[in-house]
C-alpha positions, 0 to 999 in steps of 0.5 A: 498741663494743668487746667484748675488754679489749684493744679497749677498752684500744685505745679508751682508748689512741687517744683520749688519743693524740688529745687530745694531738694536738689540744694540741699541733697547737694550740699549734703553730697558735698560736706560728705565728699569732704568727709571722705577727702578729709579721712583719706588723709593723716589728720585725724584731728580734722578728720574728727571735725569734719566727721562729726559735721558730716553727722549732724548734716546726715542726721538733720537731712534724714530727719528732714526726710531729705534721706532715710533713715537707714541710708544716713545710718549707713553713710555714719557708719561707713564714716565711723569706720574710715575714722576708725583705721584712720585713728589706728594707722595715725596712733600706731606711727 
């Protein structure tokens, strides 16, 4: 247990910060989730919408440093190409 007043500011200041966190890597999971819902299924209208929210939320939390970098350029890119063959599939029916 921390003994200083500063220490036990410290305390209470981390673990606000890590409840913040875990909301929005929260919420992040979810709009993703969706995402990923949405382009499992024939609307690619939706799909389009959804996948462009799911890029601006992995953008602002990456520049947030909620997330890397990299590990939102791969989750865009997983995404792009689930949206990719789900526009062929539904352009070619």
């Amino acid at each position: 247990m921390a003994h200083s007043a500063s220490a036990q500011k410290r305390v209470r200041q981390n673990e606000k910060r890590r409840m913040r966190n875990r909301a929005q890597r929260s919420a992040l999971r979810k709009v993703v989730k969706t995402t990923v819902m949405t382009l499992s299924g024939q609307d690619a209208a939706g799909a389009e919408k959804q996948f462009r929210l799911a890029v601006k939320a992995l953008d602002q939390e990456a520049a947030r440093g909620l997330i890397h970098r990299n590990a939102a350029a791969r989750s865009k890119s997983r995404l792009a190409k689930r949206l990719n063959a789900l526009k062929k599939t539904a352009g070619g029916k």
